[in-house]
C-alpha positions, 0 to 999 in steps of 0.5 A: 500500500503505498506510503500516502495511504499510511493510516489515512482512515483513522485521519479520515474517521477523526476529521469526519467525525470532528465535522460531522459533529459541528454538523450536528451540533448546528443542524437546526440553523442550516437552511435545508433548500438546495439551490444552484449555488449549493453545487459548488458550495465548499466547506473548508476546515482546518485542525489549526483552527481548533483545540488538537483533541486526541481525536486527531492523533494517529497513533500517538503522533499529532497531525495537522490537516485541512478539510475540504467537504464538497457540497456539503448542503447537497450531501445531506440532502442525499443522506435524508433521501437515502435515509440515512440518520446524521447520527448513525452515519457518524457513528458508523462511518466516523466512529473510533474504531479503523476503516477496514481495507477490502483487498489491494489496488487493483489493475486501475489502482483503486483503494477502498475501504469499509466501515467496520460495521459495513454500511460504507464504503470509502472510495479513494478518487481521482482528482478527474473522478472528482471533477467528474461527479461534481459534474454530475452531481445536479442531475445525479440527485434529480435522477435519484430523486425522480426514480427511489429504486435506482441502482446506480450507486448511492453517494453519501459525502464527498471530501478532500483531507490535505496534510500541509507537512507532506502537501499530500491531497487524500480524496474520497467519496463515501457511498453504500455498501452494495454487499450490506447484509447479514447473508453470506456472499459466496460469489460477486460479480462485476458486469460489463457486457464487454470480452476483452480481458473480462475473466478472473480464471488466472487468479485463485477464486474464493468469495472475495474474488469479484469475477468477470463477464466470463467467469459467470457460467449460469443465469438467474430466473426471476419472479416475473414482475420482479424481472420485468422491475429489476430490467426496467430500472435498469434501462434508464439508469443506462439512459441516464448514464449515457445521457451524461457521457459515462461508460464503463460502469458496471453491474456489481452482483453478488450472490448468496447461495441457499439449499442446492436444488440438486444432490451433486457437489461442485469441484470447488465446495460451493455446496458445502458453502451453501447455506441450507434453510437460509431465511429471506429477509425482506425483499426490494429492487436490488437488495435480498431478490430471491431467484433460481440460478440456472448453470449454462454448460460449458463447451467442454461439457464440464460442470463447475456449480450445482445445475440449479440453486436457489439464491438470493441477490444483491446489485447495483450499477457501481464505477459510474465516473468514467467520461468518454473523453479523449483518453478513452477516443485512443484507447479504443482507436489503439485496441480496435487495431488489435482486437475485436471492436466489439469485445473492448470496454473503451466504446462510446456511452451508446454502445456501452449502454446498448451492449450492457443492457442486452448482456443483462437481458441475458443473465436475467432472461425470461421464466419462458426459458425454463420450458426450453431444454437447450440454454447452452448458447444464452450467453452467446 
């Protein structure tokens, strides 16, 4: 972990929990309209400019720092949308015990951590990723607003930590927990609809591994009205994302499985991980939706699953602060040269939007499969 990321989260619980705090404290005096000004509203905060309190000491070191909230106004409106209580977001997300780091950076070299109580998530940015959801901010909290079942992901706070020693500028933004319950996630998945490099078979897979496009060899059978639901809400989360210029966002998709619907064993004891008589609990658009996965079989007629289980699902659109922009222009004029065009991520927000829609057609297809008894090419 490189050496700007030493002990940042226990910096970001003390300076959070400083600041919400005085957020709390003088909650009733703050207007709670949100106008065009409060999008590009910025709360700044200094460790000099109050009583260093044991709360900013790391490990027994004092630091100094500067705190640069984000539309800060805005936020807590998102969090009163979300219903999310200012004190159990402090509590939960600034309280005293460390943030928790999931795995290490990554091919694009994000960083994320998580409350220890697992409602949130901190998601170290870009400067660029910044510009760009303060960008999309406006229409983000419309869209939001307009449709309460979005599965695009939920922004709670966005924040910048300067440290004037090391001149070190820390940014993150913090947002829900997608995996969030109380149900054991054997399997998670992110979902593009792209080929080109979408497989985690080089790396050894257990249920902390997030697996690719070709890594998911079986399709889930939903509830028809509930399909209908998840597939519509779907579409115009894509819409408004192509609307805005993003692509290469993703469907994140975990999946907990139940009693096996067949008495054969899998080569890697995802039926000893099954839970038998697992209770369901309460059910909405993304979070705790019952379905029956079915495995597509595979070309060498080898099967890595049960043929059948019953699961219950968890999804969100997540990575949604990635432009069209120049870079990603060449970065798909350099692959296209190399590669099927249409197997690349790197493609303009329509096509993304087109080819991601139709791919999670295909993983969530209709009950009338069921009837038919080759399924070998639905993923085809």
């Amino acid at each position: 972990m490189p050496a700007v990321y030493d002990n940042w989260e226990r910096l970001v619980a003390a300076v959070l929990k400083r600041e919400q705090l005085r957020q709390l404290c003088r909650a009733d005096s703050i207007a709670t309209s949100i106008s065009s000004l409060s999008f590009s509203s910025r709360f700044s905060f200094s460790s000099l400019d109050a009583d260093v309190s044991a709360s900013s000491r790391i490990q027994g070191q004092s630091e100094d720092f500067k705190l640069k909230d984000y539309c800060p106004m805005v936020c807590r409106d998102l969090r009163e949308m979300f219903k999310i209580d200012e004190v159990d977001y402090t509590i939960s997300a600034c309280g005293d015990d460390a943030l928790r780091q999931l795995s290490s950076p990554g091919k694009s070299g994000t960083v994320f951590f998580q409350s220890q109580d697992d409602r949130f998530m901190f998601k170290l940015l870009r400067n660029s990723e910044v510009k760009i959801l303060l960008k999309l901010l406006p229409n983000y909290q419309l869209h939001v607003r307009t449709y309460e079942n979005t599965l695009i992901i939920k922004f709670f706070g966005l924040h910048r930590i300067t440290t004037p020693s090391s001149g070190k500028k820390i940014r993150f933004g913090v947002m829900r927990n997608i995996f969030c319950t109380e149900l054991r996630i054997h399997r998670k998945f992110e979902l593009k609809g792209s080929s080109l490099g979408r497989s985690a078979a080089t790396i050894e897979i257990d249920e902390n591994t997030m697996l690719k496009d070709l890594d998911l060899n079986y399709c889930f059978f939903l509830e028809s009205s509930r399909r209908e639901a998840l597939l519509h809400q779907i579409e115009i989360d894509s819409r408004f994302l192509k609307l805005e210029n993003i692509m290469d966002y993703s469907l994140s998709l975990g999946v907990h499985y139940r009693a096996p619907n067949t008495q054969s064993m899998s080569e890697d004891g995802l039926g000893i991980l099954a839970e038998d008589g697992t209770s369901r609990p309460q059910t909405q658009l993304g979070v705790n939706m019952p379905a029956r996965a079915e495995q597509i079989p595979g070309n060498d007629g080898t099967e890595m699953f049960h043929e059948v289980y019953d699961v219950v699902l968890y999804l969100g659109i997540i990575d949604i602060l990635q432009e069209y922009n120049m870079s990603k222009k060449i970065e798909r004029a350099y692959k296209s040269m190399q590669f099927d065009p249409l197997s690349i991520s790197a493609v303009d927000p329509t096509f993304y939007s087109d080819r991601f829609l139709e791919f999670i057609q295909k993983v969530f297809p209709p009950n009338a499969a069921l009837d038919q008894g080759d399924r070998s090419d639905v993923f085809k």
